[in-house]
C-alpha positions as CSV (number, residue, x, y, z in Angstrom):
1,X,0.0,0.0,0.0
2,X,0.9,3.9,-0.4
3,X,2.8,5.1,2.7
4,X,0.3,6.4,5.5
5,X,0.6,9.8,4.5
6,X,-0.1,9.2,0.9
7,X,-2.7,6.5,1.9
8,X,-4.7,9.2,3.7
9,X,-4.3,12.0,2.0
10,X,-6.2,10.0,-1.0
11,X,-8.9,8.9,1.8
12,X,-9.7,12.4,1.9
13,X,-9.7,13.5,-1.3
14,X,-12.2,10.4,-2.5
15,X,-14.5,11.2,0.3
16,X,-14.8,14.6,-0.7
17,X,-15.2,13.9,-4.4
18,X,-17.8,10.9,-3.1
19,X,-19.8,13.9,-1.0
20,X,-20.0,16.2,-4.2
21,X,-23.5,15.7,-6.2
22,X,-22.9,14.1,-9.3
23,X,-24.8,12.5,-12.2
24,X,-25.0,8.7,-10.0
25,X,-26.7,10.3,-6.9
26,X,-29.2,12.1,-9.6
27,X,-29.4,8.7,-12.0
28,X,-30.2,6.5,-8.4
29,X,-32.9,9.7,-7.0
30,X,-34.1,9.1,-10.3
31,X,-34.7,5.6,-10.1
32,X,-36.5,5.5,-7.2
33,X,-38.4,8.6,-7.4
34,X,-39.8,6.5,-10.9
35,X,-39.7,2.6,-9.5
36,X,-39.7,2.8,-6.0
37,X,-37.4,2.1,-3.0
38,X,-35.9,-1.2,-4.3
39,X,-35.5,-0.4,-7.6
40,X,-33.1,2.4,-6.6
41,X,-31.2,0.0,-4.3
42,X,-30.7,-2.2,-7.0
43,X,-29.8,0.5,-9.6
44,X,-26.9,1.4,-7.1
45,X,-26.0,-2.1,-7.1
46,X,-25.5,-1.7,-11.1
47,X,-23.7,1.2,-10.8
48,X,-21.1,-0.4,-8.1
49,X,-21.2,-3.4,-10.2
50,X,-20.4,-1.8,-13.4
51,X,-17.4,0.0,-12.1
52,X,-15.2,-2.5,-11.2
53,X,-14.9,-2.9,-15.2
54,X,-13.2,0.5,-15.1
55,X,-11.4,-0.3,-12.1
56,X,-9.8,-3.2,-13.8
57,X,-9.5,-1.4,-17.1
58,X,-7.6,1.9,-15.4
59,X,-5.8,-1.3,-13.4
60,X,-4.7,-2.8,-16.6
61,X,-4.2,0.9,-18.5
62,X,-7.0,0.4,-21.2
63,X,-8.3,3.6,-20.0
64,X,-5.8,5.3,-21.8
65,X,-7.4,4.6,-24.9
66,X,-9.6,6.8,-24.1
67,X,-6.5,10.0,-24.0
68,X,-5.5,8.3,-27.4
69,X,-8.3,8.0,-29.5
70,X,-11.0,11.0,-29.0
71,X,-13.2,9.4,-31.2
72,X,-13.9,6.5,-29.5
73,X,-14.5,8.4,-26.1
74,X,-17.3,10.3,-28.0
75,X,-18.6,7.5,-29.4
76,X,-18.9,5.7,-25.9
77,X,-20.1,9.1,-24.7
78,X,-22.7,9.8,-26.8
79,X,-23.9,6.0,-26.2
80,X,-24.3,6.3,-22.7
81,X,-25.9,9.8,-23.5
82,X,-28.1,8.0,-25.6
83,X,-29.2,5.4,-23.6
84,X,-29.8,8.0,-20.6
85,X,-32.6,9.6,-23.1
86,X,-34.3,6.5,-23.9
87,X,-34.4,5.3,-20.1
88,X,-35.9,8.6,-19.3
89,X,-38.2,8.6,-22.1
90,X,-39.6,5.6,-21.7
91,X,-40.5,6.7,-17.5
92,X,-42.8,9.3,-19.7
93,X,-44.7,6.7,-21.2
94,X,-45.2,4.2,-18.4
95,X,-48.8,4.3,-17.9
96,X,-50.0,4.3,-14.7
97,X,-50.9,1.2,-13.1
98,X,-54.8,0.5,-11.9
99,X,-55.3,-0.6,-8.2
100,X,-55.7,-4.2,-9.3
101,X,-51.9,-4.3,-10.7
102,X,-49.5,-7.0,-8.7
103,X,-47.3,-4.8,-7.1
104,X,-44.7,-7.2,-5.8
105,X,-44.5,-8.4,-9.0
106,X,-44.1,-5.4,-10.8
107,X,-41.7,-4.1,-8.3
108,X,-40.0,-7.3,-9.1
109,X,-39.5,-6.5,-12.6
110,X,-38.6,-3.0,-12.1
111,X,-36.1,-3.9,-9.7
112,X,-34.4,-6.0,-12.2
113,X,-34.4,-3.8,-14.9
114,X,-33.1,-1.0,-12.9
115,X,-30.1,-3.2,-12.4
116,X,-29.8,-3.8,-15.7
117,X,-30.0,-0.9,-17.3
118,X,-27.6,0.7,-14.1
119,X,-24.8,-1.8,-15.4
120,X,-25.3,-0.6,-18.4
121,X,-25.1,3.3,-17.9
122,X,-21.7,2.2,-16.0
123,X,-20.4,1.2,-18.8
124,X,-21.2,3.5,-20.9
125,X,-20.1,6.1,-18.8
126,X,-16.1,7.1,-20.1
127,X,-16.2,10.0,-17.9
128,X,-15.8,7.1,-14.9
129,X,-12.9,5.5,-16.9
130,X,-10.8,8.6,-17.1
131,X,-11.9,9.8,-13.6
132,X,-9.6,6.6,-12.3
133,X,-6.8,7.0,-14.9
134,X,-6.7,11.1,-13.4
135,X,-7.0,10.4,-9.8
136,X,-5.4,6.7,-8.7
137,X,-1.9,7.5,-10.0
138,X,-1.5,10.8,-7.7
139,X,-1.7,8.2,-4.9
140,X,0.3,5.4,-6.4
141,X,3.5,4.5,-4.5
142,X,5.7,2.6,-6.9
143,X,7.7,2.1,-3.9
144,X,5.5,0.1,-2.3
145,X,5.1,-3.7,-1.3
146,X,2.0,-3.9,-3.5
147,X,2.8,-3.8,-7.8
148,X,1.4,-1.0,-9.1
149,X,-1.8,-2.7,-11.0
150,X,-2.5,-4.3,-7.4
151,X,-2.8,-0.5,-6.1
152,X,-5.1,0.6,-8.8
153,X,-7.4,-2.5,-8.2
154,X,-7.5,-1.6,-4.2
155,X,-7.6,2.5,-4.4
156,X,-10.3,1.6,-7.5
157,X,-12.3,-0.7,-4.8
158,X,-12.1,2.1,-2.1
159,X,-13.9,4.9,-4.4
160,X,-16.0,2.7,-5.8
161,X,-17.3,1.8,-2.1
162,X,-17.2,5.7,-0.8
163,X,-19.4,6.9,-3.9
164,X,-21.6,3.2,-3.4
165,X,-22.6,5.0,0.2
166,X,-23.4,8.8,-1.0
167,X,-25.4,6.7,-3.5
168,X,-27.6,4.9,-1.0
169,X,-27.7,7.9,1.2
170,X,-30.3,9.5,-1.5
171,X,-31.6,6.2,-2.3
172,X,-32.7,6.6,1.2
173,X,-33.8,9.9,1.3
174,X,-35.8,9.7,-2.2
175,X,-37.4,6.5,-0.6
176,X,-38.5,8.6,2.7
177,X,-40.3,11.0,-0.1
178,X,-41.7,7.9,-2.4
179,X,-43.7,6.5,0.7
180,X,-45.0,9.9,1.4
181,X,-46.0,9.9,-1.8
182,X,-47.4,6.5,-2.9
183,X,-50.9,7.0,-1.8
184,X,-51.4,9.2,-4.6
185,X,-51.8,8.1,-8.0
186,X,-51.1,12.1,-9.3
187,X,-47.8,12.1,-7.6
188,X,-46.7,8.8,-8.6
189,X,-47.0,10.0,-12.3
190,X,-45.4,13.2,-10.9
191,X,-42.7,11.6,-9.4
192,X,-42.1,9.0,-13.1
193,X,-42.1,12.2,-15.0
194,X,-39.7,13.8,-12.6
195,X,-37.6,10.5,-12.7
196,X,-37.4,10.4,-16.2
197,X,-36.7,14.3,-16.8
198,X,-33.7,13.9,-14.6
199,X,-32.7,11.1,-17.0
200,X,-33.3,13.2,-20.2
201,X,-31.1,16.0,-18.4
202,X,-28.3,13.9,-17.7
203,X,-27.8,12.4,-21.4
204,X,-28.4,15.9,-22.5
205,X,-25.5,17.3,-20.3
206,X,-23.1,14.0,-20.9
207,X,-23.9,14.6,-24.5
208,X,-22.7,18.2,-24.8
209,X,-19.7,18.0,-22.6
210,X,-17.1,18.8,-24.5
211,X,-14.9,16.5,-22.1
């Protein structure tokens, strides 16, 4: 491992990157405020899931292809831009579900596509690749016991874990507002359009990023 210093020095500087706002806390409020309590616990799980693939690709320097070829950074970008737009398009045209539905069933089935389609946004997210090619090598201590690729894979785990816990902080919070909420079938729709306008206006901001 990096020396103490080092070591915590990058413990406080993920923590504080893992309390800023960003586009998963707003995709995972999203999720829930649309699908319901589980269904953003299980979208987090995605999201945590999905990273490790850039954790091993910054681990094993594939991320770098991302510095070296621009094109295929805005390709994966605008994907994942894409894909952000159809998720939240589609929460527009759920319709609402009578008081006869099977809620556990369909809670079922929204759980597991929020996990799905959260892998997926991970993936398609480049901004997390190069966020771990930027950040993990200012705490890297090729002096170390550890081999530099095992570094990356433990530093990667660590973030990864800190910005899984802001996550299920609003998980938790947009639940607390969902059961308020779920008595009324106006605000349900309310809160699928809100869910899927946060959605829109995260592809929409991925996709004209210049960076």
């Amino acid at each position: 491992m990096p020396r103490n210093e080092l070591f915590l020095a990058f413990l406080a500087t993920a923590g504080l990157f893992a309390c800023i706002p960003g586009p998963a806390m707003l995709y995972t409020a999203a999720q829930t405020l649309a699908r319901g309590r589980l269904s953003g616990l299980t979208a987090v799980l995605g999201l945590h899931l999905g990273c490790y693939a850039h954790v091993v690709a910054a681990a094993a320097g594939l991320s770098v292809l991302f510095h070296a070829v621009p094109l295929l950074y805005t390709g994966v970008k605008l994907a994942g831009a894409a894909y952000l737009v159809w998720l939240g398009i589609g929460m527009f045209r759920t319709r609402r579900q009578g008081a006869e539905a099977p809620m556990p069933a369909l809670a079922a089935k929204s759980a597991r596509r929020a996990f799905l389609e959260s892998v997926a946004v991970e993936l398609l997210n480049p901004k997390t690749a190069l966020f771990f090619v930027a950040l993990l090598p200012q705490f890297i201590d090729p002096a170390a016991s550890l081999p530099v690729w095992a570094q990356f894979l433990v530093l990667g785990t660590i973030v990864n874990v800190m910005f899984t816990s802001t996550d299920l902080v609003c998980v938790l919070l947009a639940g607390a507002l969902v059961e308020r909420l779920r008595r009324s079938s106006r605000a349900q729709r309310l809160m699928r359009r809100a869910g899927g306008a946060v959605l829109v206006g995260l592809g929409t901001h991925l996709a004209l990023q210049r960076n």
